[in-house]
C-alpha positions in Angstrom: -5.5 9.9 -81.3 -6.7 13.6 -82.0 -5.6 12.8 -85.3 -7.8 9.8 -85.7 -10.6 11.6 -84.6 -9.8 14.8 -87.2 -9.9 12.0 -89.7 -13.0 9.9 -88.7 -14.9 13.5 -88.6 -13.7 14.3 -92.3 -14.6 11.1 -93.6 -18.2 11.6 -91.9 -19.0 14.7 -93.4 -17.9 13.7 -96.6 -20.0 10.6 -96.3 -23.1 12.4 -94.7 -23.1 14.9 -97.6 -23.2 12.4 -100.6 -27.0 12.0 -100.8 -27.3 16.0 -101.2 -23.9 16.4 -103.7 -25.6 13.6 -106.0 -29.2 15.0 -105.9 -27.3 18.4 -106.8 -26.2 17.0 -109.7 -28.7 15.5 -110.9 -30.3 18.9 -110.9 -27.7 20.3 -112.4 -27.8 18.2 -115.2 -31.7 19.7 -116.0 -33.7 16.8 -114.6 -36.2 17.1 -111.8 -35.3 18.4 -108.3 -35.2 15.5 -105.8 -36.3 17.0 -102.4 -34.3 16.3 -99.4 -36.0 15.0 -96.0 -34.3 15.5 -92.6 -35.8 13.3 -89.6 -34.8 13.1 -86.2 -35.3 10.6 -83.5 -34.3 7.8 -80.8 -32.2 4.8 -82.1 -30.5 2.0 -79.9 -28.6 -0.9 -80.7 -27.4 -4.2 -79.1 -24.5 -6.7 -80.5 -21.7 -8.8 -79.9 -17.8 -7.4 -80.2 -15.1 -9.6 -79.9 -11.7 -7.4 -78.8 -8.2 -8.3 -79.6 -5.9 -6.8 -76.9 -2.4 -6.8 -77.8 -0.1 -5.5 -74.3 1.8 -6.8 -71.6 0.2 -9.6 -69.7 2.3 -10.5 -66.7 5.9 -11.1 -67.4 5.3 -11.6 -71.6 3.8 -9.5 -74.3 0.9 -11.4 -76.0 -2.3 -11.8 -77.5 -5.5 -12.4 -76.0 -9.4 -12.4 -76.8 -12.3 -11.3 -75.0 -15.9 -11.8 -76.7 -18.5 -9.2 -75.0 -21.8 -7.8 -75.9 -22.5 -3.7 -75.9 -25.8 -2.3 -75.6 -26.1 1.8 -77.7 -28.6 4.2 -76.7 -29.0 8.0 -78.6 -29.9 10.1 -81.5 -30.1 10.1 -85.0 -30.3 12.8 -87.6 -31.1 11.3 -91.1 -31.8 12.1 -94.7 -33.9 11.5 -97.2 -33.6 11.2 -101.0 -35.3 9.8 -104.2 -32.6 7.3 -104.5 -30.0 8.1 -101.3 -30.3 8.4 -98.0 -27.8 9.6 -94.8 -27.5 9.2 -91.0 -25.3 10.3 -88.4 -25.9 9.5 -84.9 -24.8 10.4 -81.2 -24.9 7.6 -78.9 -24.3 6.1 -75.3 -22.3 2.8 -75.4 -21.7 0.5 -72.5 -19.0 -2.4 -74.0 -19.5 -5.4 -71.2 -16.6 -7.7 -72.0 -15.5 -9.8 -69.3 -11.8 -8.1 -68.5 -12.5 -4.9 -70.2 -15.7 -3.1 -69.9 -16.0 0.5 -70.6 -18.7 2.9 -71.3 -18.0 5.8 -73.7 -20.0 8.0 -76.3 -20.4 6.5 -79.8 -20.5 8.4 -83.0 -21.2 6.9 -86.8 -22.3 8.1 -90.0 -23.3 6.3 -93.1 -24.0 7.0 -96.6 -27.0 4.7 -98.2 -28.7 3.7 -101.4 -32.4 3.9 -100.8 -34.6 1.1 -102.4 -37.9 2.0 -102.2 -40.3 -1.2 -102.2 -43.5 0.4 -103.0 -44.9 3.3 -100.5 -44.6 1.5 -97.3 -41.2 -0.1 -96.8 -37.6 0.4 -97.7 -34.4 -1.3 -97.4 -31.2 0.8 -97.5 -27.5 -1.1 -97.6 -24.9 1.4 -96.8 -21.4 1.8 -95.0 -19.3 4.3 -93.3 -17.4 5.1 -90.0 -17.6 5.1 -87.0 -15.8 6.7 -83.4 -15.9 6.0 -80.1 -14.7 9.2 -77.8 -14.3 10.1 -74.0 -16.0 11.1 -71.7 -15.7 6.9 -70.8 -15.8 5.1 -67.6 -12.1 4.3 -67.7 -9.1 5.7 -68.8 -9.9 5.2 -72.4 -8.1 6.9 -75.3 -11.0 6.6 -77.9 -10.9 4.6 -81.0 -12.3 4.7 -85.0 -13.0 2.3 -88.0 -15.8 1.4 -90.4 -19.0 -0.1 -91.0 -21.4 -2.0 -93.2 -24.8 -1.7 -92.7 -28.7 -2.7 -94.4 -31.4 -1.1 -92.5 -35.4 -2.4 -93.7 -37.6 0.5 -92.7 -41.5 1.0 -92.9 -42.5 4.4 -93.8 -45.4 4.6 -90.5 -47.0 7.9 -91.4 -46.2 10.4 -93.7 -43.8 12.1 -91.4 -42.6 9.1 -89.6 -40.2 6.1 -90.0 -39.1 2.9 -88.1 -36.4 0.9 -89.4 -34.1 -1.8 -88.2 -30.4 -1.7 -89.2 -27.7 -4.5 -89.0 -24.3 -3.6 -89.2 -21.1 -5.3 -89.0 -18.1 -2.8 -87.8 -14.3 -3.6 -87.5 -11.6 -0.6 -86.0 -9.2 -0.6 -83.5 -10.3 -0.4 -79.6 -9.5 2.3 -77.3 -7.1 0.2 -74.6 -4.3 -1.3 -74.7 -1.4 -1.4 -77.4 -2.5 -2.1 -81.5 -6.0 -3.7 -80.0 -8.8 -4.1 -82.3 -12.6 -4.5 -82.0 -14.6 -6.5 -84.4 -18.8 -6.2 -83.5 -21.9 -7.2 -85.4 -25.6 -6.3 -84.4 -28.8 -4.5 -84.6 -29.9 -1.1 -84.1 -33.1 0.3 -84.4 -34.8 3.5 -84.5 -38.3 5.6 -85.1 -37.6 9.4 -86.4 -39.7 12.3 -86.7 -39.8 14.6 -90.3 -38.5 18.2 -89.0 -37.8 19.9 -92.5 -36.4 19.8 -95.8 -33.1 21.0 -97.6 
């Protein structure tokens, strides 16, 4: 599992660094300098997961499906582009399926085109990864996979944004033997301008 989590870590910095490596080049290929926003702020989620646990039930090996909701609760650091934009969050996730519920921390990171619609708002499809890690309520030995996002965001003031996000992750699930998590749902978040790169 540490290797999973080496993996999902790589993957997220490569991912969170694509907005600066392509405004680099651009730059490097004599055309204006794009600055680079960071924000910071609040973001929580809520969704639907449905988990496929595959172990020992009773006396047989088997199959079975429990449909849940989770609720996420944290922080996100983002970036800003002309034309790309990042984010990589630290959340609180409580999963509250029926035979399995667990709480545990929650990391993703996304890469994003940003599509400016005028000054105000913005929409923003994206993907990435995602981890879920101890500490967790339960014996839980963590779990990874990826995600497709769109986030529609209103630029609020000129150092604020609030945007809503709707994702749809699939990866495996932290119990149990080969089990898997499929989810789909909103998050939303309001972040704060703190600098530039």
């Amino acid at each position: 599992m540490a290797k999973i989590f080496r993996t999902a870590a790589i993957l997220s910095a490569v991912l969170f660094s694509c907005a600066a490596g392509l405004s680099a080049q651009e730059e490097k290929r004599g055309e204006t300098r794009d600055l680079i926003f960071t924000y910071i702020g609040p973001v929580a989620g809520y969704g639907f997961n449905r988990i496929t646990y595959k172990d020992w039930f009773s006396a047989y090996q088997g199959v079975k499906k429990f449909p849940g909701q989770y609720y996420t609760a944290g922080l996100t650091f983002n970036v800003y582009a002309r034309y790309f934009a990042g984010d990589f969050a630290f959340s609180f996730m409580n999963n509250k399926n029926d035979k399995y519920p667990v709480r545990n921390m929650f990391i993703s990171s996304n890469a994003r085109v940003l599509i400016n619609l005028g000054e105000t708002f913005f929409i923003a499809p994206g993907g990435g990864v995602y981890f879920e890690t101890p500490p967790a309520s339960r014996k839980y030995n963590g779990s990874a996979g990826i995600q497709g996002s769109a986030a529609l965001g209103l630029n609020t003031t000129f150092s604020t944004k609030l945007y809503a996000d709707v994702h749809v992750r699939y990866g495996s699930f932290g119990l149990g033997r080969d089990s898997t998590k499929l989810s789909y749902g909103i998050s939303a978040g309001f972040v704060y301008k703190v600098g530039r790169m």
